[in-house]
PAROGU-716732 format. One record per atom (N, C-alpha, C, CB): x, y, z; residue in one letter; atom name. Coordinates in nm, 2 decimals. Glycine has a CB too. Layout:
BEGIN
ATOM      x      y      z residu atome
ATOM      X      Y      Z      a    CA
...
This chain:
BEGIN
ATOM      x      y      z residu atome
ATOM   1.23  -2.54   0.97      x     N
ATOM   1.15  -2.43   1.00      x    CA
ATOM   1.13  -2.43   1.16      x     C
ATOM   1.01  -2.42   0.93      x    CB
ATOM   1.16  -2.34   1.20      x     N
ATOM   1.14  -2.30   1.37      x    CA
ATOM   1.06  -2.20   1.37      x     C
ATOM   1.27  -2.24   1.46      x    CB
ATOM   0.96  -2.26   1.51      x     N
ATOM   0.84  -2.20   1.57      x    CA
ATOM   0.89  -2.02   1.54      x     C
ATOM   0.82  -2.26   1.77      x    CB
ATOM   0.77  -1.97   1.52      x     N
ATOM   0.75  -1.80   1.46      x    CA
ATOM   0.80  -1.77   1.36      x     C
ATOM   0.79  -1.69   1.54      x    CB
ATOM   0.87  -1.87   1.27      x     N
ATOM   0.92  -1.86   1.16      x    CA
ATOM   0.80  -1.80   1.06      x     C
ATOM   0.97  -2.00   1.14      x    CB
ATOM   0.67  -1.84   1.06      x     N
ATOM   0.55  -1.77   0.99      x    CA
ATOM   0.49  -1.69   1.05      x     C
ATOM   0.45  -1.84   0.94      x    CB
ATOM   0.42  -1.62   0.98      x     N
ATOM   0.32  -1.53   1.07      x    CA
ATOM   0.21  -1.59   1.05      x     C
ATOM   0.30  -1.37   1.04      x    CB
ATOM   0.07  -1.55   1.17      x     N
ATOM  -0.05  -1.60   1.15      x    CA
ATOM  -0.10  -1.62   1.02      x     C
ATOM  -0.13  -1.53   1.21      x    CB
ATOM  -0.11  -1.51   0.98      x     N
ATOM  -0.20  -1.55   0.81      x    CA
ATOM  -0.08  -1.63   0.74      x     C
ATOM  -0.26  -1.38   0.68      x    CB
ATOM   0.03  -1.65   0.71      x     N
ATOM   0.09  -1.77   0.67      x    CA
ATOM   0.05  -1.92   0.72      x     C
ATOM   0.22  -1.74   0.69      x    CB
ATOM  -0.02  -1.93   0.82      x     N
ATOM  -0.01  -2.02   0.89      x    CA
ATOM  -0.15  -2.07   0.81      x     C
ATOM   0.00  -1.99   1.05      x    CB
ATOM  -0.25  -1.90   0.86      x     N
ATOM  -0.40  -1.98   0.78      x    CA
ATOM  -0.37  -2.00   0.63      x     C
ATOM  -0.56  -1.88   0.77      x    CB
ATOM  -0.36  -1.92   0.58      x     N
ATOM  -0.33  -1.98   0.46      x    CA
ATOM  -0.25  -2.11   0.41      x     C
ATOM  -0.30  -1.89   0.41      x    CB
ATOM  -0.17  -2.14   0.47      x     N
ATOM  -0.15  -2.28   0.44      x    CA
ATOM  -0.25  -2.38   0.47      x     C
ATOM  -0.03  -2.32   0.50      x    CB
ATOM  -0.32  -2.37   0.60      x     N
ATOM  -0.37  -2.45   0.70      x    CA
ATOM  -0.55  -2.48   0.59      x     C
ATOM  -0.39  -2.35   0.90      x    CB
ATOM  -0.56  -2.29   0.58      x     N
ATOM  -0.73  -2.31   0.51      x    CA
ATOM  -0.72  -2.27   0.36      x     C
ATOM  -0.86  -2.20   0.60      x    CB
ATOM  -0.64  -2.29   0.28      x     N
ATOM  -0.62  -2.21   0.14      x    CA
ATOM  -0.73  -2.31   0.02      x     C
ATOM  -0.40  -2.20   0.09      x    CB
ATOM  -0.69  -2.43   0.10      x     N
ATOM  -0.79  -2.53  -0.02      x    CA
ATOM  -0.90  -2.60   0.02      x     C
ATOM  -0.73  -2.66  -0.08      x    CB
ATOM  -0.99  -2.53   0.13      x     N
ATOM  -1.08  -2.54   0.13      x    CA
ATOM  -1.18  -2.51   0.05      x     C
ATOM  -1.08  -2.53   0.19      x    CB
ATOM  -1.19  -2.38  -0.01      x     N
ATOM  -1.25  -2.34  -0.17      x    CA
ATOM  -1.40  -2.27  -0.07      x     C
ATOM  -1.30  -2.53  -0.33      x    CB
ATOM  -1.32  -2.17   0.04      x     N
ATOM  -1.45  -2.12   0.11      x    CA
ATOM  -1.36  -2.01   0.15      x     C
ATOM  -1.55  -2.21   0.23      x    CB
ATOM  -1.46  -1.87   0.17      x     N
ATOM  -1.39  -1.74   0.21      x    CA
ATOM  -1.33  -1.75   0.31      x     C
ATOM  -1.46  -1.65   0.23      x    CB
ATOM  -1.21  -1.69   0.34      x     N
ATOM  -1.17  -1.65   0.50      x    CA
ATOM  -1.13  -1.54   0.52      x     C
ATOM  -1.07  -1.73   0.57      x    CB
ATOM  -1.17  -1.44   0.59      x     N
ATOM  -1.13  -1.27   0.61      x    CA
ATOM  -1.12  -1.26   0.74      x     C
ATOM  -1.24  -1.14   0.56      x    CB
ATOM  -1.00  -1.21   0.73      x     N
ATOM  -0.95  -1.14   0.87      x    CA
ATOM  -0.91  -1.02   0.85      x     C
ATOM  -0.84  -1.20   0.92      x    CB
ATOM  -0.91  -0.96   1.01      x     N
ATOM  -0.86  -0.84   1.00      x    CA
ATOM  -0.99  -0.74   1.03      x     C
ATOM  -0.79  -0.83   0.86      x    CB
ATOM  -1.10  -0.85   1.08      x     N
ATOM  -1.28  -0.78   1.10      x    CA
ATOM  -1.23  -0.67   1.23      x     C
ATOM  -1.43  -0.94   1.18      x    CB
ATOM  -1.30  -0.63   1.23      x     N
ATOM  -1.28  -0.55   1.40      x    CA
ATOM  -1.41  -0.61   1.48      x     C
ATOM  -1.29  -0.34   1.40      x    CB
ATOM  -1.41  -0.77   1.50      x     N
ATOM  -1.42  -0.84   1.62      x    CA
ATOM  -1.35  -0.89   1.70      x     C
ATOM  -1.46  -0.91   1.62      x    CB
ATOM  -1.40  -0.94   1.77      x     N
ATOM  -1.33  -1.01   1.90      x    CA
ATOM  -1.30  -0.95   2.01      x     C
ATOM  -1.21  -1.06   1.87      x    CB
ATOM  -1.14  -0.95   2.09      x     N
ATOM  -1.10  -0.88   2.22      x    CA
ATOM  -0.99  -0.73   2.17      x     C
ATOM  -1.00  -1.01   2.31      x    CB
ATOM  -1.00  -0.74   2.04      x     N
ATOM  -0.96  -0.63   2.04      x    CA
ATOM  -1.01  -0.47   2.01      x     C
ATOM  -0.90  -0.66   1.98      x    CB
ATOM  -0.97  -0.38   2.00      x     N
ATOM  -1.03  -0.24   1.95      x    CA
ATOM  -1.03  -0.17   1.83      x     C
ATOM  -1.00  -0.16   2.01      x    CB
ATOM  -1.14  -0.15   1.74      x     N
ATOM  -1.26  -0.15   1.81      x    CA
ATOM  -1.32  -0.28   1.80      x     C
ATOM  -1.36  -0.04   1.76      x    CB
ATOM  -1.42  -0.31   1.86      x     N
ATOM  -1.47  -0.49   1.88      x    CA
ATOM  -1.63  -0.44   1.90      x     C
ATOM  -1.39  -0.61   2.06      x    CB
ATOM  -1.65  -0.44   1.73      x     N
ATOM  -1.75  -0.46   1.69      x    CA
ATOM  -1.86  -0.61   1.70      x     C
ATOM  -1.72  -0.42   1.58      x    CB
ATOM  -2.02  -0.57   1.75      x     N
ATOM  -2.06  -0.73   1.76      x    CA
ATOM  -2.09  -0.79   1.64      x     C
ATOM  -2.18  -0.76   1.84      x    CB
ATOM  -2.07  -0.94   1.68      x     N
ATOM  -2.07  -1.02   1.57      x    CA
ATOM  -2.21  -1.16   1.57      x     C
ATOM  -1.93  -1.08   1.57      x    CB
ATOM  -2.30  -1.08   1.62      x     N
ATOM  -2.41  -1.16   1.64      x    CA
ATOM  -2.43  -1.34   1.54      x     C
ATOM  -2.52  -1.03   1.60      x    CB
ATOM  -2.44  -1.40   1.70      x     N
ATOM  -2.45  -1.55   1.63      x    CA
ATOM  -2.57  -1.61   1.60      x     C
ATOM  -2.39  -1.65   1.70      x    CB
ATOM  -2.60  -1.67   1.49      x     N
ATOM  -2.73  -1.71   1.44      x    CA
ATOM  -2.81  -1.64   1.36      x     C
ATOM  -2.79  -1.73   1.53      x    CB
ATOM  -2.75  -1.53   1.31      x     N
ATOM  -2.77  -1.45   1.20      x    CA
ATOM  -2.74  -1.44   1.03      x     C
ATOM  -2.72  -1.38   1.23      x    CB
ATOM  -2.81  -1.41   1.00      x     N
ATOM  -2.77  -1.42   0.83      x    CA
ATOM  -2.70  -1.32   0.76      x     C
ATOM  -2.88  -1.44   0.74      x    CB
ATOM  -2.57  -1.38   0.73      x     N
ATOM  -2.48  -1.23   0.68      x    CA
ATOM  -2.41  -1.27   0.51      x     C
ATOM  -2.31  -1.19   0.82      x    CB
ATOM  -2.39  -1.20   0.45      x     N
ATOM  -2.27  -1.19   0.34      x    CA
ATOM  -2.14  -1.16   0.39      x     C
ATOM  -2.30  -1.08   0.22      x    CB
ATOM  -2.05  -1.25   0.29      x     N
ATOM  -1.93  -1.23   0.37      x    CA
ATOM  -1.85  -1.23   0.23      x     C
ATOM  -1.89  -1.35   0.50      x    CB
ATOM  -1.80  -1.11   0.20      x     N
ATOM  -1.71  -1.14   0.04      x    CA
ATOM  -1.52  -1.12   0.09      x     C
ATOM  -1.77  -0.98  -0.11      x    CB
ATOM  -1.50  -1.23   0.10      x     N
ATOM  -1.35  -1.28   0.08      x    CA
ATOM  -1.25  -1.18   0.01      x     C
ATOM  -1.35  -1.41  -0.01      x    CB
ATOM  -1.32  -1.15  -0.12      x     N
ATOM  -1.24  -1.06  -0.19      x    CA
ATOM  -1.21  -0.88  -0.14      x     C
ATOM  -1.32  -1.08  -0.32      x    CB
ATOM  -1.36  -0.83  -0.07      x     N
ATOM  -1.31  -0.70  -0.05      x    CA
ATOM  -1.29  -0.72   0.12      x     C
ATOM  -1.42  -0.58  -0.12      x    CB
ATOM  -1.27  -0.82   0.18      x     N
ATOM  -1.28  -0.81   0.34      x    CA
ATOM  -1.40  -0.73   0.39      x     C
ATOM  -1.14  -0.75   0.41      x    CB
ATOM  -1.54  -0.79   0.37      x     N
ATOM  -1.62  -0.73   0.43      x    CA
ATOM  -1.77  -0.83   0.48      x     C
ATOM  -1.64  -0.62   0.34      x    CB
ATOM  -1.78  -0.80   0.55      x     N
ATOM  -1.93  -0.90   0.63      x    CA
ATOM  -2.03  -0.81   0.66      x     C
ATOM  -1.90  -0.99   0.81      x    CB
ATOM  -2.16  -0.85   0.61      x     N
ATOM  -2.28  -0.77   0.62      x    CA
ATOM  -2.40  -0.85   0.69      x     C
ATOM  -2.32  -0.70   0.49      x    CB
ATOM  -2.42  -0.81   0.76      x     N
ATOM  -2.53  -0.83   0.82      x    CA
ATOM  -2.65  -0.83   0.67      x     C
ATOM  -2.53  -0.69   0.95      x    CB
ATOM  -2.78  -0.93   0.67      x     N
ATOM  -2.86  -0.93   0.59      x    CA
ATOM  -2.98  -0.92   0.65      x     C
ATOM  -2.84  -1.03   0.52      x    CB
């Protein structure tokens, strides 16, 4: 296998698939647009299944 052979989420998912904890991507945080805040030290739900994080 040669480098860019996977794409990112192939990557997480190999890397985080058996940890047995949610991972969603695809939030509209970070550096891109739109870049919604993601306030730290807050209590949120986060369901894996429909890709969504809520603020609690």
């Amino acid at each position: 296998m040669l480098p860019g052979d996977l794409s990112l989420e192939e990557v997480l998912r190999e890397r985080l698939g058996d940890l047995g904890v949610p991972v969603v991507g695809g939030l509209p945080v970070g550096h891109g647009r739109p870049n919604l805040a993601l306030p730290l030290g807050r209590l949120a739900r986060l369901d894996g299944s429909r890709g969504q994080l809520a603020q609690l």
